[in-house]
N, C-alpha and C positions, 0 to 999 in steps of 0.2 A: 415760373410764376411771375418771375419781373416784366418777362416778356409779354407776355399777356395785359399786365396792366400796364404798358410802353402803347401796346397793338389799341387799345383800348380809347389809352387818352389819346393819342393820332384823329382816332375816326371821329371821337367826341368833338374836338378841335374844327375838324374839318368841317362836320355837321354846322357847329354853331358860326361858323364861315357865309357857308353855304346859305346860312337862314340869313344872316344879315345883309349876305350880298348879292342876294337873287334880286331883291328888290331895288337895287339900288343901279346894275348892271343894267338891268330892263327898261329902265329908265321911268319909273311908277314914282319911285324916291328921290324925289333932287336934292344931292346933297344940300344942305343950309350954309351961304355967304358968309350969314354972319348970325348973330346971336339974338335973333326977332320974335317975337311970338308968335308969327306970321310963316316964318321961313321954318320953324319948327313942328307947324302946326300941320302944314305941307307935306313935310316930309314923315310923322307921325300918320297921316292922314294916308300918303301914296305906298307906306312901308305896311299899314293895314289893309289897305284894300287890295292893292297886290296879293295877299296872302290869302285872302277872302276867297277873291276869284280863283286863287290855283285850286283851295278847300271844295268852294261851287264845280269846276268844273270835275275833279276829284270824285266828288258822290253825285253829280249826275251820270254819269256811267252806274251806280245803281237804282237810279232811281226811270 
């Protein structure tokens, strides 16, 4: 049973990784310098819409 919730939180781990650094890798999210409302708004902005588009391109294959 321990094993399983070990095997469990790994994937979860990895998942929430994965989400936060797909966008960032791709270069959609530039990371922020410094502490701007500008340079957060950016990166809030490129870490959404990166995700939009994978969503769009996603379910146009059933549409």
């Amino acid at each position: 049973m321990k094993r399983n919730v070990k095997i469990v939180t790994i994937i979860v781990v990895v998942l929430i990784a994965a989400f936060l650094l797909l966008p960032i890798l791709s270069g959609n999210a530039p990371i922020p310098e410094n502490i701007s409302a500008r340079e957060i708004g950016e990166f809030i902005g490129g870490f959404a819409r990166y995700w939009i588009d994978v969503l769009r391109s996603a379910f146009s294959f059933f549409l």
